[in-house]
mmCIF file of the N, C-alpha and C atoms, coordinates in Angstrom:
data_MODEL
# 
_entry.id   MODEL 
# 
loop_
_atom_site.group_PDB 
_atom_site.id 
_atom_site.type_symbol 
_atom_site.label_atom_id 
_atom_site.label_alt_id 
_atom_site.label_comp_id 
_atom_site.label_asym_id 
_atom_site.label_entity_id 
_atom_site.label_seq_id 
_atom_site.pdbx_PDB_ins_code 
_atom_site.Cartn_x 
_atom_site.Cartn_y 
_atom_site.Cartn_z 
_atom_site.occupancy 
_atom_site.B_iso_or_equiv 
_atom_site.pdbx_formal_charge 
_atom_site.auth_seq_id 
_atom_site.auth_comp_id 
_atom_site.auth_asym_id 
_atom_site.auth_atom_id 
_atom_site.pdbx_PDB_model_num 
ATOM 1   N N  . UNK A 1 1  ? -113.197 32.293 107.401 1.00 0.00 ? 1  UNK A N  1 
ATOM 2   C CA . UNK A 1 1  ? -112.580 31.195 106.681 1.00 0.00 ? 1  UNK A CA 1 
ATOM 3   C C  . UNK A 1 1  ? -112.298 31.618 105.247 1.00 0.00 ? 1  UNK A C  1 
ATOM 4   N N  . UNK A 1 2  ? -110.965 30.912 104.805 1.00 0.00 ? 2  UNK A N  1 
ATOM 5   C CA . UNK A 1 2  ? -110.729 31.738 103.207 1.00 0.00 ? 2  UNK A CA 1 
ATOM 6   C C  . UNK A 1 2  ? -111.456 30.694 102.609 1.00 0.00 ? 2  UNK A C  1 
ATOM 7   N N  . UNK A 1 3  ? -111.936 31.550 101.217 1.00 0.00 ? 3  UNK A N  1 
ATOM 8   C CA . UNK A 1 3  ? -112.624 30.746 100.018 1.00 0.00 ? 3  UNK A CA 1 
ATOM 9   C C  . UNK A 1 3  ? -111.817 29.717 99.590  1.00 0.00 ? 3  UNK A C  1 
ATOM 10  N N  . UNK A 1 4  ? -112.303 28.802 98.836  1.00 0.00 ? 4  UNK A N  1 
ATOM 11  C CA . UNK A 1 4  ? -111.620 27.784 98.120  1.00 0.00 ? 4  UNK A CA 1 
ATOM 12  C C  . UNK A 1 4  ? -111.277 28.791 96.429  1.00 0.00 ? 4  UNK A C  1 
ATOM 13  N N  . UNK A 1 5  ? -110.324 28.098 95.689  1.00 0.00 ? 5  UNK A N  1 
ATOM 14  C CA . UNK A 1 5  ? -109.956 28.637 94.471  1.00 0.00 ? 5  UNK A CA 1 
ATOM 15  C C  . UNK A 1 5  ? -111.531 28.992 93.531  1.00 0.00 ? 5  UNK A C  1 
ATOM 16  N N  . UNK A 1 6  ? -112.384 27.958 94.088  1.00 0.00 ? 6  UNK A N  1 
ATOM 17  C CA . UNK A 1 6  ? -113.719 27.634 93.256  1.00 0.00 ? 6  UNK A CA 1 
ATOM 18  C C  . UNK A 1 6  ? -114.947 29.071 93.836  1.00 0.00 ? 6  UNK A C  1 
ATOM 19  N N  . UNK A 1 7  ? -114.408 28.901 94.790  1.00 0.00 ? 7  UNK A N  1 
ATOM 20  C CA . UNK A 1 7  ? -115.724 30.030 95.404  1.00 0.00 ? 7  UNK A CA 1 
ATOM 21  C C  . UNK A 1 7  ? -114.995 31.567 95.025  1.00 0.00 ? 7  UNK A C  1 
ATOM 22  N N  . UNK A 1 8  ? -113.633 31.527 94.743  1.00 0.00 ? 8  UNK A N  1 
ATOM 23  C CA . UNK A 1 8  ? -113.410 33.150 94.345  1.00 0.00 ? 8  UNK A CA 1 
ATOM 24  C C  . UNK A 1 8  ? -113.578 32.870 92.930  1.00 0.00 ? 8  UNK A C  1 
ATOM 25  N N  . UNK A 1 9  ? -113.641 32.481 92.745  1.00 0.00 ? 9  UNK A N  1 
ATOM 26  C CA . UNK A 1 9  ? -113.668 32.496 90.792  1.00 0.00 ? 9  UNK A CA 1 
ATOM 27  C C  . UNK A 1 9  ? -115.387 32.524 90.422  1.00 0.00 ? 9  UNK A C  1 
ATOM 28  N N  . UNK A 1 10 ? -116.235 31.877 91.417  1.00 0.00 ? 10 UNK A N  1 
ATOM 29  C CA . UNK A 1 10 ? -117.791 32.090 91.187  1.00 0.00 ? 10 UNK A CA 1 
ATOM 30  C C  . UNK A 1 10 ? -118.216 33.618 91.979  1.00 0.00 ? 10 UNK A C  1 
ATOM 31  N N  . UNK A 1 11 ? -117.411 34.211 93.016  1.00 0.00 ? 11 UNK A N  1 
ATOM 32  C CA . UNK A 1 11 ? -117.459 35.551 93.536  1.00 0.00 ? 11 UNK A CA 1 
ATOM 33  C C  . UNK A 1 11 ? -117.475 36.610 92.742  1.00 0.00 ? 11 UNK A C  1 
ATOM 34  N N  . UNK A 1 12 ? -115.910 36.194 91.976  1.00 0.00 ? 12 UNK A N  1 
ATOM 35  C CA . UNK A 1 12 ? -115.629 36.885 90.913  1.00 0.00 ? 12 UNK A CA 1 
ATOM 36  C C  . UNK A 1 12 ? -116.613 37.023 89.830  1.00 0.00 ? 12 UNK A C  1 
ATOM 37  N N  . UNK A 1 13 ? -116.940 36.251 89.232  1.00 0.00 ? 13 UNK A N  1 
ATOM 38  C CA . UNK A 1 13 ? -118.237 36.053 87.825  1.00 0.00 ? 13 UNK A CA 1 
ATOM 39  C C  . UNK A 1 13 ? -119.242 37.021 88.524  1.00 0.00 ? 13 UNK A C  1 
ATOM 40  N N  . UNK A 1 14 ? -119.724 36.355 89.996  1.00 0.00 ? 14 UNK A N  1 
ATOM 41  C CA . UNK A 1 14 ? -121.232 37.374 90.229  1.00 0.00 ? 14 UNK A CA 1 
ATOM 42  C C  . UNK A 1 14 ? -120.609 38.863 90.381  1.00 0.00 ? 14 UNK A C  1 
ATOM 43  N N  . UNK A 1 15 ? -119.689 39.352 90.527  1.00 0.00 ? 15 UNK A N  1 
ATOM 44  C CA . UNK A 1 15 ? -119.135 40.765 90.627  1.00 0.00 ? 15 UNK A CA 1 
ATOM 45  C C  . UNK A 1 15 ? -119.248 41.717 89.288  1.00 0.00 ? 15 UNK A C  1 
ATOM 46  N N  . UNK A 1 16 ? -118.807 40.366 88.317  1.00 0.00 ? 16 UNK A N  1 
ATOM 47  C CA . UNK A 1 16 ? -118.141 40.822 87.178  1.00 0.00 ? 16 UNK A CA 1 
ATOM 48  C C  . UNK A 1 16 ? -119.113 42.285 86.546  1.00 0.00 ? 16 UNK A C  1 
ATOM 49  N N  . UNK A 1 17 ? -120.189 42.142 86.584  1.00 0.00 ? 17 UNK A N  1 
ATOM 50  C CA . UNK A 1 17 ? -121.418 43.295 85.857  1.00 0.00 ? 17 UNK A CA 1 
ATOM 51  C C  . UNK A 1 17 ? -120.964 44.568 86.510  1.00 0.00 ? 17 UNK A C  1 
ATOM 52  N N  . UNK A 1 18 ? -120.828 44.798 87.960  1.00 0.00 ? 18 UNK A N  1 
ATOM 53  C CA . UNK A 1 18 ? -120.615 45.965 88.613  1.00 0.00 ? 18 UNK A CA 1 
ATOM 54  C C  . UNK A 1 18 ? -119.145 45.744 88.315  1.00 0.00 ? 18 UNK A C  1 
ATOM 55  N N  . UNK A 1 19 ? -118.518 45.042 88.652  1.00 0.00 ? 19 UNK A N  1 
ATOM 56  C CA . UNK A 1 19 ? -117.156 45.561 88.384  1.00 0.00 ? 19 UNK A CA 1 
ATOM 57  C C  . UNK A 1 19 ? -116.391 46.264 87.378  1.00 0.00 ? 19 UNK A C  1 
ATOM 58  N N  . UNK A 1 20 ? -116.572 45.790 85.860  1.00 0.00 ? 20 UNK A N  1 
ATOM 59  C CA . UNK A 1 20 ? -116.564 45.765 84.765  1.00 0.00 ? 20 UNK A CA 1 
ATOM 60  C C  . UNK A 1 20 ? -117.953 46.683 83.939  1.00 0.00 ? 20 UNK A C  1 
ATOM 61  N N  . UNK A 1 21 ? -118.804 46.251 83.831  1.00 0.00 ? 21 UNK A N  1 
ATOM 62  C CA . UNK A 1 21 ? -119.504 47.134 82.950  1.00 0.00 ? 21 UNK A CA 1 
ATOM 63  C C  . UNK A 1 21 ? -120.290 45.825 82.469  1.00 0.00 ? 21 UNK A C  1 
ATOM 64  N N  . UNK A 1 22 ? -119.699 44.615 82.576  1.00 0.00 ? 22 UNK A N  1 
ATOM 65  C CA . UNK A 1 22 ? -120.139 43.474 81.313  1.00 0.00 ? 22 UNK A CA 1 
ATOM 66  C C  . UNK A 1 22 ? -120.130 42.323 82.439  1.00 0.00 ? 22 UNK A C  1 
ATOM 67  N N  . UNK A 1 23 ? -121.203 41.371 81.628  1.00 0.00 ? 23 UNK A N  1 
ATOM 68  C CA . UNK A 1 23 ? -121.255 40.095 82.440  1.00 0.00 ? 23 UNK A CA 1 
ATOM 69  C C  . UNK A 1 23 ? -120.344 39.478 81.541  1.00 0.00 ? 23 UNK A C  1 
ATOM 70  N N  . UNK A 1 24 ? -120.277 37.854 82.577  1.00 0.00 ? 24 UNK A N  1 
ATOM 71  C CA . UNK A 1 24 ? -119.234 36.981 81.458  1.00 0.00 ? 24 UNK A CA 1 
ATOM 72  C C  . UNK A 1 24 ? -119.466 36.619 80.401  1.00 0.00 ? 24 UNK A C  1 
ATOM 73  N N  . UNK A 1 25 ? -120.750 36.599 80.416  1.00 0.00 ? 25 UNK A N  1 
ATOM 74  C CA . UNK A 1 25 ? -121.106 36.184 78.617  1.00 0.00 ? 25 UNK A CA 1 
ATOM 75  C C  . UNK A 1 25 ? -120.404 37.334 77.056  1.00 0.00 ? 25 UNK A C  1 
ATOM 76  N N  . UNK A 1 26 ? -120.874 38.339 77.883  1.00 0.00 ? 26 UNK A N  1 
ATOM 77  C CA . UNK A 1 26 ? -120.529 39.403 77.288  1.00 0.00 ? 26 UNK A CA 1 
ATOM 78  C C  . UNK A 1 26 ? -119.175 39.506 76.967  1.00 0.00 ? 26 UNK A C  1 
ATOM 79  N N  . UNK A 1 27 ? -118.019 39.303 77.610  1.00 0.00 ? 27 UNK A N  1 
ATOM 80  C CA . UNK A 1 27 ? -116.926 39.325 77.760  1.00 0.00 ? 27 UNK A CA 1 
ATOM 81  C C  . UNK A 1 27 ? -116.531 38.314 76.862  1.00 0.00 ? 27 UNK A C  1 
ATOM 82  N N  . UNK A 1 28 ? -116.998 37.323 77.217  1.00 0.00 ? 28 UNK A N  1 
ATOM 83  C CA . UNK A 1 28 ? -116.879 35.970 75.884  1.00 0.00 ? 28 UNK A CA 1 
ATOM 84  C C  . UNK A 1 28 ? -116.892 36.239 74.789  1.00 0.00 ? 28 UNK A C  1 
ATOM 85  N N  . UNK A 1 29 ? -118.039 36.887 74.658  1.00 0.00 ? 29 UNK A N  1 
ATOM 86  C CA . UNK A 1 29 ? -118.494 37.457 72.869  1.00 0.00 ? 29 UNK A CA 1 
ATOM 87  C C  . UNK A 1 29 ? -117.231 38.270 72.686  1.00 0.00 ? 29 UNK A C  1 
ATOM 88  N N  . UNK A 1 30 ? -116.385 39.056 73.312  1.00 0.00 ? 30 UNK A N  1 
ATOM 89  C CA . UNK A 1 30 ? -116.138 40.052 72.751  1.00 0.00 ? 30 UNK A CA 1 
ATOM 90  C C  . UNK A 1 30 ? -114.576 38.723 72.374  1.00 0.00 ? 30 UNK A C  1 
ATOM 91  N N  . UNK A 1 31 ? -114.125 38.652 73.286  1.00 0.00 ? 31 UNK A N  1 
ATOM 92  C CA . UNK A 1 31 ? -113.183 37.551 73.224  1.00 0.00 ? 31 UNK A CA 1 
ATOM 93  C C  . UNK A 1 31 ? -113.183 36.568 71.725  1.00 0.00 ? 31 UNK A C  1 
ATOM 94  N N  . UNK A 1 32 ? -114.268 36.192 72.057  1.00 0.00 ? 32 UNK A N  1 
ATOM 95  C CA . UNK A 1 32 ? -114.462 34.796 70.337  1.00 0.00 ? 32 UNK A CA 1 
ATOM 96  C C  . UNK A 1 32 ? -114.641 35.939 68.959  1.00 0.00 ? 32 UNK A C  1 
ATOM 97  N N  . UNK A 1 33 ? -115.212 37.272 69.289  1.00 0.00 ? 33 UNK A N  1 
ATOM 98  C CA . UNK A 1 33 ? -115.008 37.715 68.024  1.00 0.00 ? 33 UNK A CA 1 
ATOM 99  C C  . UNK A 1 33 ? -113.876 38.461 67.837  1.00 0.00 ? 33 UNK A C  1 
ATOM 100 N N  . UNK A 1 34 ? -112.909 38.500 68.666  1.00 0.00 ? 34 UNK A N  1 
ATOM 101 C CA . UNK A 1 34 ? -111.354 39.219 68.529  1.00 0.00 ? 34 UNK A CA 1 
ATOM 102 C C  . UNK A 1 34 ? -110.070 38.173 67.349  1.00 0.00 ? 34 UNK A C  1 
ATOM 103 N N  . UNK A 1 35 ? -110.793 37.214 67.077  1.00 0.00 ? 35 UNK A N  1 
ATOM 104 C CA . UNK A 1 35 ? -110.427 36.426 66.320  1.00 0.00 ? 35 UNK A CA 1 
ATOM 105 C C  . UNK A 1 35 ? -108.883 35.659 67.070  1.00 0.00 ? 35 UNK A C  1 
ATOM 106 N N  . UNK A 1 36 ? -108.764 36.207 68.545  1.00 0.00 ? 36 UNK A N  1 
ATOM 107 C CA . UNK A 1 36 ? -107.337 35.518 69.092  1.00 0.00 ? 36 UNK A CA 1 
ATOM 108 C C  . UNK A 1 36 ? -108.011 34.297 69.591  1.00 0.00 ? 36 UNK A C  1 
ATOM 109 N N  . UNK A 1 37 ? -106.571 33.052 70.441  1.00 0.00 ? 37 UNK A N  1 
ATOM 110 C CA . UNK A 1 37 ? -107.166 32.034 70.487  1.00 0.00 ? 37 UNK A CA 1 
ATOM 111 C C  . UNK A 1 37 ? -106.343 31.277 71.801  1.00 0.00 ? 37 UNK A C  1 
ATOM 112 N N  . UNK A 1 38 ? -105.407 32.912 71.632  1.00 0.00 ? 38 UNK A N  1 
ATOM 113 C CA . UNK A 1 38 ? -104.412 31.951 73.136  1.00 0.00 ? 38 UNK A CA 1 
ATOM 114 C C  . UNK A 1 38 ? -104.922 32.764 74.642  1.00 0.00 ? 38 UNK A C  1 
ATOM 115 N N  . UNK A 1 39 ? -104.586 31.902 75.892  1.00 0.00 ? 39 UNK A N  1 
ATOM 116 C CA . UNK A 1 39 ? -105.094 33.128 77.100  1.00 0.00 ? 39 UNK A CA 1 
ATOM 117 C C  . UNK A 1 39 ? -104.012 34.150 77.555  1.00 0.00 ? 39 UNK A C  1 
ATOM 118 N N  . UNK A 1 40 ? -102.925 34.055 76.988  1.00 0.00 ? 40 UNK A N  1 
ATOM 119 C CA . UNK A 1 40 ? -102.135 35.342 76.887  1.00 0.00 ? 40 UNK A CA 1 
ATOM 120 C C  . UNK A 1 40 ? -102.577 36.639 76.111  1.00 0.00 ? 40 UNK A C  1 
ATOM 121 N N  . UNK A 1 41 ? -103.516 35.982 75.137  1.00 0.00 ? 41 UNK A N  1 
ATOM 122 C CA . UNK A 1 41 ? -103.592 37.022 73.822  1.00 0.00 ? 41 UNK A CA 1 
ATOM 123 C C  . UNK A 1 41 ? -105.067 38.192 74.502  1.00 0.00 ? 41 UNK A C  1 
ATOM 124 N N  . UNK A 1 42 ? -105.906 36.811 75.196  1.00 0.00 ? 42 UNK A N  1 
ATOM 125 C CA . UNK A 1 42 ? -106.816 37.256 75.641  1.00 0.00 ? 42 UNK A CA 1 
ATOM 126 C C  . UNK A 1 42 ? -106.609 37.993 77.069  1.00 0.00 ? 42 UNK A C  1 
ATOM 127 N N  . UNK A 1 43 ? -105.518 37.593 78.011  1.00 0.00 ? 43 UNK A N  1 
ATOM 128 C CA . UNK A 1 43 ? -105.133 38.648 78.899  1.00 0.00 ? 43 UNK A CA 1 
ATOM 129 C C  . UNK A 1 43 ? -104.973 39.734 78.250  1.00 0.00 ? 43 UNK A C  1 
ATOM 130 N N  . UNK A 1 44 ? -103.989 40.110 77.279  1.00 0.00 ? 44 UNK A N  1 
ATOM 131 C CA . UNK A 1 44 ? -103.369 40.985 77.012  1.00 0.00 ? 44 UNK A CA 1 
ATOM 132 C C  . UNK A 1 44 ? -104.056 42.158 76.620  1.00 0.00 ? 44 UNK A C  1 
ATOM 133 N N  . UNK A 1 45 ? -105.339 41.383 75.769  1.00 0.00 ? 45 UNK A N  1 
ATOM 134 C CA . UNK A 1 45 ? -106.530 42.249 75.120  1.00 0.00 ? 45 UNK A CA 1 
ATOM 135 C C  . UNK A 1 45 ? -107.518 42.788 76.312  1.00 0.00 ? 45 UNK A C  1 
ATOM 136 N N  . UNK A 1 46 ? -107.732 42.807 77.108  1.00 0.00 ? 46 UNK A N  1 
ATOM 137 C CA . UNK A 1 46 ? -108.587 42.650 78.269  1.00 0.00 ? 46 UNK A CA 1 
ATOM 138 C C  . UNK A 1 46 ? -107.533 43.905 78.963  1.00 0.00 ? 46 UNK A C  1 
ATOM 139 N N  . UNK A 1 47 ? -106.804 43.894 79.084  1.00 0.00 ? 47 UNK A N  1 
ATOM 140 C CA . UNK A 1 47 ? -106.076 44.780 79.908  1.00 0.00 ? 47 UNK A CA 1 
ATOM 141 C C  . UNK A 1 47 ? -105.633 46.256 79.328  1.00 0.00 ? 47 UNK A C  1 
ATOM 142 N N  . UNK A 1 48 ? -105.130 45.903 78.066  1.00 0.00 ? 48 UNK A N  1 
ATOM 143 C CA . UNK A 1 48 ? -104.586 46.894 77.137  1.00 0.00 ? 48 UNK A CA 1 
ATOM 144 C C  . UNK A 1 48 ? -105.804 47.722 76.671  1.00 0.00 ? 48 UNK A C  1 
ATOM 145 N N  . UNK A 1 49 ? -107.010 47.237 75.755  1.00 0.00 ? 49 UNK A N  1 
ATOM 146 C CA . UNK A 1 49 ? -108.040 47.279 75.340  1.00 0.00 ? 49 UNK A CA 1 
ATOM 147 C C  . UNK A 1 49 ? -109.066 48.264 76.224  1.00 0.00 ? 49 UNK A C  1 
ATOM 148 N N  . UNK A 1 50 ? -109.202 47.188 77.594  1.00 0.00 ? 50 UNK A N  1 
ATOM 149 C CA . UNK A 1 50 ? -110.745 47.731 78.379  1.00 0.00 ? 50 UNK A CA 1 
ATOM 150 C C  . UNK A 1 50 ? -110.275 47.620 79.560  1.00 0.00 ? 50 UNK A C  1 
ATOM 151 N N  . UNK A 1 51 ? -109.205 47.906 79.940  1.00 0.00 ? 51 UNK A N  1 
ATOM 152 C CA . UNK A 1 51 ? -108.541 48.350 81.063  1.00 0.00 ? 51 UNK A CA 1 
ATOM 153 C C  . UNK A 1 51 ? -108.662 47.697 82.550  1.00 0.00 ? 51 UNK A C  1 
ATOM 154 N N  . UNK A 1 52 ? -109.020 46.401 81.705  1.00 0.00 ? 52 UNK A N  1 
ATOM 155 C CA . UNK A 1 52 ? -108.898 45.508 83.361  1.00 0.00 ? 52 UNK A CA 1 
ATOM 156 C C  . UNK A 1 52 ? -107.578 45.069 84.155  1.00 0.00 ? 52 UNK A C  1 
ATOM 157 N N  . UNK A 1 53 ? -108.082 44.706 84.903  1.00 0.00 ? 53 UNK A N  1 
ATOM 158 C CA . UNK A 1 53 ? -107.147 44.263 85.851  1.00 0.00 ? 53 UNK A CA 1 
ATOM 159 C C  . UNK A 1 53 ? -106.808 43.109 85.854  1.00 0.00 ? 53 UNK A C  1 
ATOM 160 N N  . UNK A 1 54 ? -105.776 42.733 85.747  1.00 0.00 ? 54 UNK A N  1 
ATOM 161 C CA . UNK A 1 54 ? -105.034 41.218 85.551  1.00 0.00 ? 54 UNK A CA 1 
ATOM 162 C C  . UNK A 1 54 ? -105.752 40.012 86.103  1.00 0.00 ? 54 UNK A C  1 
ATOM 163 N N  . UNK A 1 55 ? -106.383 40.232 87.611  1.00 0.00 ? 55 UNK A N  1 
ATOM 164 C CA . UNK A 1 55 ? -107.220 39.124 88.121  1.00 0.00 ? 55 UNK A CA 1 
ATOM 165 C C  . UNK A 1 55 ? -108.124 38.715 87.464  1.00 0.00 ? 55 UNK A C  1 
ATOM 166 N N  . UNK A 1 56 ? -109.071 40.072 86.877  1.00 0.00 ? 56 UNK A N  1 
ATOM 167 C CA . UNK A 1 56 ? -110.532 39.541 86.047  1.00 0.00 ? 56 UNK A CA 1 
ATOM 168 C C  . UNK A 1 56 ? -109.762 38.941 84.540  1.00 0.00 ? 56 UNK A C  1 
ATOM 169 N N  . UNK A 1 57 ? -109.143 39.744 83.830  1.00 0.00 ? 57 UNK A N  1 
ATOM 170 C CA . UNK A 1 57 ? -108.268 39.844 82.740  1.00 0.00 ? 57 UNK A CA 1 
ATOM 171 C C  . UNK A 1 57 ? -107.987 37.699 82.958  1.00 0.00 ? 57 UNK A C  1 
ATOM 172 N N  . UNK A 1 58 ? -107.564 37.600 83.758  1.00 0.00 ? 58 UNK A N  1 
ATOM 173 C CA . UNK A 1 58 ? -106.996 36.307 83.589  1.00 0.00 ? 58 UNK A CA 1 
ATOM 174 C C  . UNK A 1 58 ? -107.996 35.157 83.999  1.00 0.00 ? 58 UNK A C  1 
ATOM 175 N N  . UNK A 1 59 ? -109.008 35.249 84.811  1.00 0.00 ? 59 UNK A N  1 
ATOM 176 C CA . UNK A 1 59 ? -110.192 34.922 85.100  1.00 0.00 ? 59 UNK A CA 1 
ATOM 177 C C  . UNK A 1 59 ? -111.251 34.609 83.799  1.00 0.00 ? 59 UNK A C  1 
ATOM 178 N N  . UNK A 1 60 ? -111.155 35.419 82.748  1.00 0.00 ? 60 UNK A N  1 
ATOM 179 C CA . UNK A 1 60 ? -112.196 35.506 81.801  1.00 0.00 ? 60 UNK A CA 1 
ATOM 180 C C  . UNK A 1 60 ? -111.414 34.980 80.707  1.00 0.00 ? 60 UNK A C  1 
ATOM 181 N N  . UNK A 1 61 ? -110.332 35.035 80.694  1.00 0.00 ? 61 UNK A N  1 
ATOM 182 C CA . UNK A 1 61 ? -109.585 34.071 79.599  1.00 0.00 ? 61 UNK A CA 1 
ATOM 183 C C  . UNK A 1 61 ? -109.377 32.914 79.751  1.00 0.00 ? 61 UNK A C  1 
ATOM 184 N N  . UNK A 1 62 ? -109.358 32.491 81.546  1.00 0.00 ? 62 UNK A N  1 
ATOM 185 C CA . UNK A 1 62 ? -109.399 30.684 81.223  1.00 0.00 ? 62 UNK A CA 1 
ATOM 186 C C  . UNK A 1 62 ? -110.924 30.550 81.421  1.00 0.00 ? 62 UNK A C  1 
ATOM 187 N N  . UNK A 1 63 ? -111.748 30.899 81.473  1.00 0.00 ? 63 UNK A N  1 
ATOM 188 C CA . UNK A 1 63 ? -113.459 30.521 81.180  1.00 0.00 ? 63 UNK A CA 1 
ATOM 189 C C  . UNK A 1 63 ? -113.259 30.509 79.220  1.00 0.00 ? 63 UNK A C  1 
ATOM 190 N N  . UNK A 1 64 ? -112.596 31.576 78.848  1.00 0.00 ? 64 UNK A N  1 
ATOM 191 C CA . UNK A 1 64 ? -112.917 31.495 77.311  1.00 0.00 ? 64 UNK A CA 1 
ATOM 192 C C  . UNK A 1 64 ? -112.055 30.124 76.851  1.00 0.00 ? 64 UNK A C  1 
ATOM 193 N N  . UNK A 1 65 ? -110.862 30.021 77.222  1.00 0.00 ? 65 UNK A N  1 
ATOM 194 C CA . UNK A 1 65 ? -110.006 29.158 77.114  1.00 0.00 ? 65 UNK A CA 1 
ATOM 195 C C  . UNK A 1 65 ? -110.952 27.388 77.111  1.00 0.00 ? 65 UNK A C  1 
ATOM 196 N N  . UNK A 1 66 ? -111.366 27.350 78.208  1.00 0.00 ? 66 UNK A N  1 
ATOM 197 C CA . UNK A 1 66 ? -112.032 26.738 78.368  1.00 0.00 ? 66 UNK A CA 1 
ATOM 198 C C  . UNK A 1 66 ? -113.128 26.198 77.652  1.00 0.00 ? 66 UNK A C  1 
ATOM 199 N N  . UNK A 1 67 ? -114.073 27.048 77.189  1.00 0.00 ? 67 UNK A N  1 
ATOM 200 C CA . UNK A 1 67 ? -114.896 27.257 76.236  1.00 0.00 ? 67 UNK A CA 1 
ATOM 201 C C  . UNK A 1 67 ? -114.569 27.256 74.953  1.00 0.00 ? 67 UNK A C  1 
ATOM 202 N N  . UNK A 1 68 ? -113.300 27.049 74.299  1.00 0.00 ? 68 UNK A N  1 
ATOM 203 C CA . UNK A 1 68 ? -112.943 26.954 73.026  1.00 0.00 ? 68 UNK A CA 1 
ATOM 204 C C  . UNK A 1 68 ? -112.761 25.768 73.159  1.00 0.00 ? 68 UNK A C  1 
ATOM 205 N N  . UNK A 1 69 ? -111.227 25.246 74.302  1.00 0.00 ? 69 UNK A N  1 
ATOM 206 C CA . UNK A 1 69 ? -111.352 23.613 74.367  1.00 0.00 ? 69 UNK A CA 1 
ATOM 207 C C  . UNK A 1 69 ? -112.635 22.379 74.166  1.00 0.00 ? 69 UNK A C  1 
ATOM 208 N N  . UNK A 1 70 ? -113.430 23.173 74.600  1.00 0.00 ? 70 UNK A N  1 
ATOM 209 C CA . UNK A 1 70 ? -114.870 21.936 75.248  1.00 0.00 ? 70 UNK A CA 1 
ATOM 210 C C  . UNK A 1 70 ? -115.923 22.138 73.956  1.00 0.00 ? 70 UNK A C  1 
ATOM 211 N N  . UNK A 1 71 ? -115.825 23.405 73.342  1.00 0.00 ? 71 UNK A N  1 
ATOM 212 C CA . UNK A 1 71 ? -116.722 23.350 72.345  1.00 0.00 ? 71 UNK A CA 1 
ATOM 213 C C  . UNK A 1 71 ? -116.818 23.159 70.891  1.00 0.00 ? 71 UNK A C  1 
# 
């Protein structure tokens, strides 16, 4: 059975350490201290930067996205 949108995006997060190098927190930090503020800026940085891949790349910018809105 395929995942729901919700269960690949929590798949994704528990991956993120082996996949990447960094958990999401980590990724956050690096994000809020890059001083950008849009999730293009933060794709863009994520990809160009530390050589991710567009899925995680876009994954970790609407969690930050998110996290700027709410906080």
């Amino acid at each position: 059975m395929a995942k729901s949108p919700e269960e690949m995006k929590l798949a994704m997060i528990a991956g993120l350490k082996e996949r990447t190098g960094k958990t999401l927190d980590e990724w956050l930090r690096i994000l809020r201290s890059s001083g950008l503020t849009k999730h293009k800026e933060f794709v863009n940085l994520l990809k160009a930067s530390h050589e991710m891949t567009h899925g995680y790349a876009n994954m970790i910018a609407l969690q930050a996205i998110d996290l700027l809105l709410n906080h």
